[in-house]
C-alpha positions in Angstrom: -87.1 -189.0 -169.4 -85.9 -191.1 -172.5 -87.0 -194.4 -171.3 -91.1 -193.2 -171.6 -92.6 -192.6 -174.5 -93.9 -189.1 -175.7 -97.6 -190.0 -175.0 -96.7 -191.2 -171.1 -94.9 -187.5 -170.7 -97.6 -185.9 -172.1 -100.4 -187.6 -169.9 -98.4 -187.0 -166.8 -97.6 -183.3 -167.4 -101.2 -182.4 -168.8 -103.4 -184.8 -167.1 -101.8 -186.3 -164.0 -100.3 -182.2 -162.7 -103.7 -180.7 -162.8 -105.4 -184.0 -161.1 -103.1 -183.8 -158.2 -103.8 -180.1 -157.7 -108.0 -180.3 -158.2 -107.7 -183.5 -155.5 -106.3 -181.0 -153.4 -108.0 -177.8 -153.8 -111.5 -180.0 -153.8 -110.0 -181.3 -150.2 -109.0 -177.7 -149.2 -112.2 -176.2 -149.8 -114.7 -178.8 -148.6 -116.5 -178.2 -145.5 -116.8 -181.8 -145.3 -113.9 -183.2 -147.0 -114.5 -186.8 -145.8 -118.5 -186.3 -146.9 -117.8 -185.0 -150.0 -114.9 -186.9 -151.3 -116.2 -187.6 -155.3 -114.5 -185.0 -156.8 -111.2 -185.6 -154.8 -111.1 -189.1 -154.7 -111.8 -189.1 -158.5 -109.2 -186.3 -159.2 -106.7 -188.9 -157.1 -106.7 -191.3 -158.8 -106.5 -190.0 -162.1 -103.0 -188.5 -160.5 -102.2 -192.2 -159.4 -102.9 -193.2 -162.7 -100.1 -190.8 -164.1 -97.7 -192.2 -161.3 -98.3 -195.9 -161.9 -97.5 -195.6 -165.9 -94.2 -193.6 -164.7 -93.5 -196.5 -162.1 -94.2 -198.9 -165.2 -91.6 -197.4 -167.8 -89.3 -196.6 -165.2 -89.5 -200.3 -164.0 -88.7 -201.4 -167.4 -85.5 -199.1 -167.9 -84.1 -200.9 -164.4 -84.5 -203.6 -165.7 -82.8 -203.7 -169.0 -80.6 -201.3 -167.4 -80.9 -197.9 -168.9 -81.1 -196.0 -165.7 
């Protein structure tokens, strides 16, 4: 991962891993998981967040043509 910087890496791998896998766990262990969708909806799109900054930088490598 060369073309993102060491702050993108870090937010992804400490921040957008453990999002993705509360959003799930909060949607596993709801009763109601359409009722009670905060705390996975929330957790979501923190882990979208994560994948649109990769998206972003790896965007950017295409095009100057690093990848």
């Amino acid at each position: 991962m060369k073309f993102m910087p060491i702050w993108a890496q870090r937010y992804m791998s400490f921040v957008g891993g453990p999002a993705f896998v509360i959003s799930i766990a909060s949607f596993m262990l709801s009763k109601d998981p359409f009722a009670d969708s905060t705390l996975t909806v929330s957790a979501f799109m923190v882990f979208a967040s994560a994948c649109a900054i990769r998206a972003y930088f790896m965007l950017h490598a295409m095009g100057r043509g690093e990848l």
